[in-house]
C-alpha positions as a printed Julia matrix, in Angstrom:
144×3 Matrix{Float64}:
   0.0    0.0    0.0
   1.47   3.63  -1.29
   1.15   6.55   0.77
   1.73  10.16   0.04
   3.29  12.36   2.8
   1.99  14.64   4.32
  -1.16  12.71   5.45
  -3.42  15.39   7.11
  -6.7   13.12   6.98
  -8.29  13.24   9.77
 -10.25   9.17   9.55
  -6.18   7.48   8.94
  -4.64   9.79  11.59
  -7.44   8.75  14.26
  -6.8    4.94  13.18
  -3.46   5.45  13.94
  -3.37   6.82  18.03
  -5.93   5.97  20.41
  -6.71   9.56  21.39
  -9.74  11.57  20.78
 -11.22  15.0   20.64
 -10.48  17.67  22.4
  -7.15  15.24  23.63
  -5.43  14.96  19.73
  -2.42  16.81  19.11
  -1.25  15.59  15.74
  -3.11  17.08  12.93
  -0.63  15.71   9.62
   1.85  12.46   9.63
   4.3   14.17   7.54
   7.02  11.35   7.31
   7.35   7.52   8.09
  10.22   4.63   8.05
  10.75   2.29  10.39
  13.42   3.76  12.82
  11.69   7.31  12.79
   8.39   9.22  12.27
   7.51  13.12  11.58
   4.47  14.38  12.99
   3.04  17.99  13.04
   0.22  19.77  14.86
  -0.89  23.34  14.66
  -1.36  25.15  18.48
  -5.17  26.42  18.09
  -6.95  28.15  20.71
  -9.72  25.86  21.36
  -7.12  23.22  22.22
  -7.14  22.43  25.52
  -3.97  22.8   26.47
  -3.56  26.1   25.63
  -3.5   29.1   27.91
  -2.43  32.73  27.27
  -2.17  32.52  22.97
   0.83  29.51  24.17
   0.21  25.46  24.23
   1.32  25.2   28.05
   4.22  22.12  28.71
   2.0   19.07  29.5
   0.69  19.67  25.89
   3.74  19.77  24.37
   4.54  16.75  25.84
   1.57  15.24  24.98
   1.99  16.38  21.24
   5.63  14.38  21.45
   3.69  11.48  23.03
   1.45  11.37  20.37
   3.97  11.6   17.58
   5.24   8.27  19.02
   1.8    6.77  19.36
   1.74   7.58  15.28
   4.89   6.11  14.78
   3.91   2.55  16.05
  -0.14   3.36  15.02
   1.15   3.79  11.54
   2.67   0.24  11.35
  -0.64  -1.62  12.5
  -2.76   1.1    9.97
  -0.72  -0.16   7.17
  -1.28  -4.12   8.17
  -4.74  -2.71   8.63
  -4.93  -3.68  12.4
  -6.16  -1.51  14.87
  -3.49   0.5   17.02
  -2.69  -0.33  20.34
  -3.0    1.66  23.53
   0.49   2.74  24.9
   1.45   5.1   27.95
   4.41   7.32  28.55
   7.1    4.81  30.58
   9.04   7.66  31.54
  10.87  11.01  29.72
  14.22  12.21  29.93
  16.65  14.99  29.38
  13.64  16.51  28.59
  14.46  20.25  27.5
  11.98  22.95  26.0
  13.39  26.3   24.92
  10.11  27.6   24.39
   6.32  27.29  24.26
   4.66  27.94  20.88
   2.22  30.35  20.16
  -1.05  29.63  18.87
  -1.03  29.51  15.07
   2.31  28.35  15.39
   2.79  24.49  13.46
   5.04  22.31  15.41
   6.75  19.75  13.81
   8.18  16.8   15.51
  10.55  14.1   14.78
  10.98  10.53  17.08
  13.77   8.6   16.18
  13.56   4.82  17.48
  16.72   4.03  19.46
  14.97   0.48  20.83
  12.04  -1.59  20.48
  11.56  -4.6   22.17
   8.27  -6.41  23.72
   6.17  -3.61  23.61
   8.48  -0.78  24.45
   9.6    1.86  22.77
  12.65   4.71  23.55
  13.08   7.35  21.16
  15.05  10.25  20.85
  12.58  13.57  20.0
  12.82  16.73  18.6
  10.25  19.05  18.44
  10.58  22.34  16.03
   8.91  25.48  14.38
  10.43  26.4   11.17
  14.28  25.03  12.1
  13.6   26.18  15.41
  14.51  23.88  18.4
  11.8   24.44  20.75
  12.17  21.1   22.63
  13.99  18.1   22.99
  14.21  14.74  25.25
  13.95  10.8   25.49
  10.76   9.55  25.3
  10.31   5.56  26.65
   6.37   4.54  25.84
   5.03   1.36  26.68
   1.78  -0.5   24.63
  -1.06  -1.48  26.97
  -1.22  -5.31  27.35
């Protein structure tokens, strides 16, 4: 099955993580292998993790979260299986520069360092334009 990146469709991107409205914050898939994924999201005021015109930390974080979720959603959406349920093991080294502004499109990049039984540790960058705005570890774990 062929896929052209960016993927901004709403029906494959909610087949791919297990949250749901108001809780989503990945709005396009914008690249996919096996060792990394891309994911973006635009900060929009009626997101719920945004207070004064900025999405707040936990959101960010939640947006990185979710770019992992994509990552491992992606591979079941292609075998067309449904995606499994993970949870944040732990973050760290976790750094963020700054907060983006609403309007702002965030653009985040997970790069698998491990895999193994149902856990996953990446290494994740999140930017605006080439803008560094945050960076960490990331260990999630799927829901058995």
């Amino acid at each position: 099955m062929q896929f052209q990146f960016p993927i901004t469709s709403t029906e494959i991107l909610l087949n791919c993580i297990p949250q749901r409205q108001p809780i989503v914050m990945v709005d396009s898939l914008l690249c996919y292998a096996e060792a990394a994924v891309t994911a973006g999201f635009t900060v929009n005021k009626i997101c719920i993790f945004t207070s004064d015109n900025q999405l707040t930390e936990p959101g960010l974080i939640e947006h990185m979260a979710q770019t992992v979720a994509l990552h491992t959603g992606f591979a079941y959406f292609i075998k067309k299986e449904a995606a499994p349920t993970g949870y944040i093991g732990s973050i760290a080294n976790l750094k963020i520069d700054r907060l983006p502004k609403v309007d702002e499109k965030i653009e985040t990049t997970a790069t698998i360092l491990h895999e193994f039984g149902g856990v996953t540790l990446v290494d994740i960058v999140s930017k605006i334009k080439n803008e560094i705005i945050a960076q960490g570890q990331m260990k999630t774990v799927i829901a058995k």
